[in-house]
N, C-alpha and C positions, 0 to 999 in steps of 0.2 A: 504494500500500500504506500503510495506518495504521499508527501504532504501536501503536495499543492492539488490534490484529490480532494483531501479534506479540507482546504481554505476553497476551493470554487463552488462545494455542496451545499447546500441547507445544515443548519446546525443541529435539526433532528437527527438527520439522517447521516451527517459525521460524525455523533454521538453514539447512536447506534453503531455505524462500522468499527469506528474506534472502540467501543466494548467486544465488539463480536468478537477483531482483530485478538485482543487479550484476552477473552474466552477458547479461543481456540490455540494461543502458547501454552495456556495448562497442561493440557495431557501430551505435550510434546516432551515438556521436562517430565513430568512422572513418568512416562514410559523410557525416556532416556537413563533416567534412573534405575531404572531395575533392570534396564540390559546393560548396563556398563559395571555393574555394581558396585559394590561398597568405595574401593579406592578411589572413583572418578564421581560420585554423590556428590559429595561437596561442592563442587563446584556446577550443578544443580539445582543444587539445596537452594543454593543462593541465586540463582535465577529464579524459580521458582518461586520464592519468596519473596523477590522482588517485583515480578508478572500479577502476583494477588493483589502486592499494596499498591500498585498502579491500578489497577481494576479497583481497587474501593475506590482511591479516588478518584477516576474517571466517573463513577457510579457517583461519588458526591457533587464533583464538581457541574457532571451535566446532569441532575438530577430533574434539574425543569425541561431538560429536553429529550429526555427519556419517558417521563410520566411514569406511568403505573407499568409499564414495560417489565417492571424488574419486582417479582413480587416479594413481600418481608422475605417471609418463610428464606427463600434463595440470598437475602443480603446476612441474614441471621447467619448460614450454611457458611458464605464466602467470609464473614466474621469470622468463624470458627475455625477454620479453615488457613486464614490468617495466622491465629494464633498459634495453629498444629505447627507450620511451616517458622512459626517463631521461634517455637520448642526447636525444632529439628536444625537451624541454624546456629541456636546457640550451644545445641548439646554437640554437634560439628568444632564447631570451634574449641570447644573444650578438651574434645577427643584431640585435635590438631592440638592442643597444648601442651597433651599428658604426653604424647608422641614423642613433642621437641625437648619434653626436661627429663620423660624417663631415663632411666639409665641402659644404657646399651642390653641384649642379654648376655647372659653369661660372667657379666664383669660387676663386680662388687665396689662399691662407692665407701 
């Protein structure tokens, strides 16, 4: 999708695309995720995680040009959903921490 797509449209209807647009990055990273597994996740995680909190706020900011388009129930879900991807970035980074101070194996500190 261009931008100058979405600067020549109607704002409903940029609104719209531009959600759909980040509704359909979702299941790219989650399936990307569990084919490449655990070692290559992270960096993922964090797309992932970053694709949701665009999507709220595309969903807050064009709220008036969305209307009822977008029902509770579904922004409650994307809430939620949020938070998971919030968990799962910071419990990453943490792993990434314990990684870089543990001690090598086999060697005694």
């Amino acid at each position: 999708m261009t931008s100058q797509l979405l600067v020549e449209m109607p704002a409903e209807g940029a609104a719209r695309l531009l959600t759909l647009s980040l509704l359909e990055q979702l299941p790219q990273y989650a399936s990307a995720t569990g084919l490449l597994g655990p070692q290559h996740a992270s960096r993922y995680a964090a797309g992932y995680g970053a694709t949701v909190r665009r999507l709220r706020a595309s969903l807050a900011l064009y709220a008036d040009a969305l209307g009822d388009g977008i029902p509770r129930k579904a922004r409650r879900r994307l809430r939620a959903l949020q938070q998971a991807a919030e968990r799962l970035y910071r419990a990453d980074v943490q792993l990434a921490w314990c990684a870089r101070h543990a001690p090598a194996p086999g060697r005694a500190e």
